[in-house]
C-alpha positions in Angstrom: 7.8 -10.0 -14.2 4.2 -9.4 -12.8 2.5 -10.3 -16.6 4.6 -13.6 -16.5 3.8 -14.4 -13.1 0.5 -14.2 -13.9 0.6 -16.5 -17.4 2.5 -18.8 -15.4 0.0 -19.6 -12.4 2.4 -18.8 -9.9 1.7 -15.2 -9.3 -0.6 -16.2 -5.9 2.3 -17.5 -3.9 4.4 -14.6 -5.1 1.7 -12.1 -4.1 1.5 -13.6 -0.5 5.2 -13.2 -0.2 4.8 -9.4 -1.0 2.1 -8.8 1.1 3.7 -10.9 3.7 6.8 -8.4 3.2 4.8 -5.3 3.0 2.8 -6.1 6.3 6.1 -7.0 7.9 7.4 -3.6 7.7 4.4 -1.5 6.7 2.2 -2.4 9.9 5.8 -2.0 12.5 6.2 1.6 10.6 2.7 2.8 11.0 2.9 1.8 14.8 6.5 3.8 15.2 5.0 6.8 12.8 2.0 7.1 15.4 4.6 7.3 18.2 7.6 9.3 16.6 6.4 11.6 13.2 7.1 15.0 13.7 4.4 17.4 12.1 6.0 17.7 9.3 6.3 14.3 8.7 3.0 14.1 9.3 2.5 16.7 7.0 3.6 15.2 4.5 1.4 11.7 4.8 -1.6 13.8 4.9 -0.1 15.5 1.3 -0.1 12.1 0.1 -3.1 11.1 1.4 -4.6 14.3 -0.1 -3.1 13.3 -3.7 -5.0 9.8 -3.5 -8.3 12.0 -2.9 -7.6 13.9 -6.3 -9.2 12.4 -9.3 -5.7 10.2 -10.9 -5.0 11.7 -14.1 -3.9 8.4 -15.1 -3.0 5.1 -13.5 0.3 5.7 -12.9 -0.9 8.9 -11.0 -3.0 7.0 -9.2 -0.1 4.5 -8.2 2.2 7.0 -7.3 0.2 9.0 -5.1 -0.4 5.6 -3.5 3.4 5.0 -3.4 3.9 8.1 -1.8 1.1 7.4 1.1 2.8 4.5 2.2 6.5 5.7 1.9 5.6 8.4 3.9 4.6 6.6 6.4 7.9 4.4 6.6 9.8 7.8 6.5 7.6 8.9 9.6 8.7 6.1 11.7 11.6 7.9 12.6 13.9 4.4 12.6 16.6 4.9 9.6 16.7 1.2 9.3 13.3 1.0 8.7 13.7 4.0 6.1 16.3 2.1 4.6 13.7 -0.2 3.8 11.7 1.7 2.2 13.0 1.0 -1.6 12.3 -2.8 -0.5 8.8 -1.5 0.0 8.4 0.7 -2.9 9.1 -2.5 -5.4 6.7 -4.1 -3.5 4.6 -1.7 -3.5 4.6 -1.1 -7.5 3.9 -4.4 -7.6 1.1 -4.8 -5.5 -0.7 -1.6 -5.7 -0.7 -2.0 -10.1 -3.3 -4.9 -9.2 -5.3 -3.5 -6.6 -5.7 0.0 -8.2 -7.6 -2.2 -10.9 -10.3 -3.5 -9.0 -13.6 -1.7 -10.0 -13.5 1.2 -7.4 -10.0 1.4 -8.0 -8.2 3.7 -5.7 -11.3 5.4 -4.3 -12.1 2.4 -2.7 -9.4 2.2 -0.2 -9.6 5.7 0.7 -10.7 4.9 4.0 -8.9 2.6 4.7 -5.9 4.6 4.4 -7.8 7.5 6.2 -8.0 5.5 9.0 -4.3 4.7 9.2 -3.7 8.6 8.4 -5.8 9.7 11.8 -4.6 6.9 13.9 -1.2 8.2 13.5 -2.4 12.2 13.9 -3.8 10.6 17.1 -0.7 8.9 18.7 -2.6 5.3 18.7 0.3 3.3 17.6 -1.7 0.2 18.0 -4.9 1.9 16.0 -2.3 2.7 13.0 -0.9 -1.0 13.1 -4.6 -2.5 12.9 -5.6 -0.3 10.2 -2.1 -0.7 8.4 -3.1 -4.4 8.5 -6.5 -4.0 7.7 -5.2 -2.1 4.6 -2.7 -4.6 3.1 -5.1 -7.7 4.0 -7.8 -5.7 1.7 -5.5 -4.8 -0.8 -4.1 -8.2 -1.0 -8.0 -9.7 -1.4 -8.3 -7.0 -4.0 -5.1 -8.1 -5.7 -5.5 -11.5 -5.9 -9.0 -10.8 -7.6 -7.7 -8.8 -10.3 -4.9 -11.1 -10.9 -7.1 -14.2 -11.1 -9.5 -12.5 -13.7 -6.4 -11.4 -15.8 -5.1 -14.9 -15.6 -8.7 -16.2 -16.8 -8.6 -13.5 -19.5 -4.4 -14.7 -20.8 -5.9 -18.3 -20.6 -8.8 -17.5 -22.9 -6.9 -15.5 -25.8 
């Protein structure tokens, strides 16, 4: 779907509406996670967080530790609606996070930024973890929308 958005010229209003999804639900679930994860949910987003430090054995590694962050983090909000959500975000998130893993830097380069939302949350700030939730998708989406204009540029020239 993403390779014929992209040959198609529509694949920048699609990415918006993903993004606009993901920081629907993303940045609301960071706040809630800051104010309800347990330890061992919280646990379990610093496990992720501490696969996306590893060197990715591949790019899919790389994506699904990435996955994993951010589900763990909708898990952590402690709402089962939200939770239920979570596939929603996940297809999203495949989506989204195959083009911004492939900016030079790759996953490295957000590291931070999902450090950031990892402490916020370890220190209660609900609205710390929803600014660097949103910080985090915004950059991603930048990052996206890069890569998928130079792969458009590159389709258009073969």
């Amino acid at each position: 779907m993403l390779n014929w958005l992209i040959s198609s010229g529509s694949l920048d209003d699609a990415l918006v509406e993903l993004y606009d999804v993901r920081r629907m639900i993303e940045t609301e679930a960071a706040g809630m996670a800051a104010e309800m994860a347990s330890p061992k949910d919280i646990d379990q987003i610093r496990a992720a967080f501490d696969r996306m430090s590893r060197e990715p054995t591949s790019m899919q590694d790389a994506l699904d530790a990435d996955v994993a962050f951010h589900k763990a983090v909708i898990a952590a909000s402690g709402n089962r609606f939200i939770g239920s959500l979570a596939i929603v975000c996940e297809t999203a998130l495949r989506a989204t996070v195959k083009l911004s893993v492939r900016r030079p830097g790759g996953l490295p380069h957000s590291l931070p930024q999902h450090l950031v939302v990892l402490r916020q949350i370890e220190a209660r700030n609900a609205e710390g973890a929803r600014a660097g939730m949103r910080a985090l998708i915004q950059n991603a989406q930048s990052d996206a929308i890069d890569v998928a204009r130079d792969r458009r540029r590159a389709v258009a020239q073969c």
